[in-house]
C-alpha positions, 0 to 999 in steps of 0.5 A, spaced: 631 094 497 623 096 496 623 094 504 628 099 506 625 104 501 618 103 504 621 103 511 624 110 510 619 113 506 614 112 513 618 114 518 619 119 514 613 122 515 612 125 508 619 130 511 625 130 506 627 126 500 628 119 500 633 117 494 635 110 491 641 110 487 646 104 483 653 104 480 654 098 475 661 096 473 664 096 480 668 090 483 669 088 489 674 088 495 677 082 498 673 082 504 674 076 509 679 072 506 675 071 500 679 073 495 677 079 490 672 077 484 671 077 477 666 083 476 663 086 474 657 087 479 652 093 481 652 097 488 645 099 490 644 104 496 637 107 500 639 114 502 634 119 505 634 126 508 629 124 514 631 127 521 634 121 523 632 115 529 632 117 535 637 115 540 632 111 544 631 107 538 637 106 535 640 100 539 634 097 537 633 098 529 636 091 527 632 086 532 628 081 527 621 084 530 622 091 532 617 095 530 614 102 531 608 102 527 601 100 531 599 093 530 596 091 523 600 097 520 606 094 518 609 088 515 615 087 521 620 086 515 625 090 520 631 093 519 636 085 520 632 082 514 636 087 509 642 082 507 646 089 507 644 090 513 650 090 519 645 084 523 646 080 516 653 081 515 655 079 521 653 071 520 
C-alpha cells in the first residue's frame, strides 16, 4: 500500500489530492470457487485525483520493471508487485 501511495503521489506531480482510505467488518464473497470466509476482515484502497495515465502508457502500468522515473529516481516496485493489482490477481 505505501508503494502505491508513493507511486501516485509522484506521478502526481504535486496536482490533486491522494486518499487512503479502510473499511473494517466486511466479509468477503465467493470468488473462484472458494467458498465465503468467516470474517471479519479490512479493505483498504489508494485513490487519487491526479490527471490520469496517458493512453500510451497505460497498456504498460502492470510490467514488473516498467518505469517512467530516470534511472537512480525510483525503487521500480511497479504497479504488478501490489498483491491487489489485476497482474497479481491473476495468478
Amino acid at each position: 500500500m505505501v508503494n502505491m501511495a508513493v507511486n501516485a503521489r509522484v506521478a502526481m506531480d504535486g496536482v490533486g489530492t491522494l486518499s487512503l482510505s479502510k473499511t473494517g467488518g466486511c466479509g468477503i464473497r465467493m470468488i473462484r470457487g472458494h467458498g465465503r470466509n468467516a470474517g471479519p476482515f479490512v479493505a483498504t484502497s489508494v485513490a487519487d485525483t491526479g490527471s490520469g495515465i496517458p493512453p500510451e502508457r497505460i497498456a504498460r502500468i502492470f510490467e514488473p520493471f516498467f518505469t517512467t522515473r530516470e534511472v537512480g529516481k525510483g525503487t521500480d516496485l511497479g504497479s504488478s508487485d501490489s498483491p491487489s493489482s489485476p497482474a497479481a490477481m491473476s495468478t
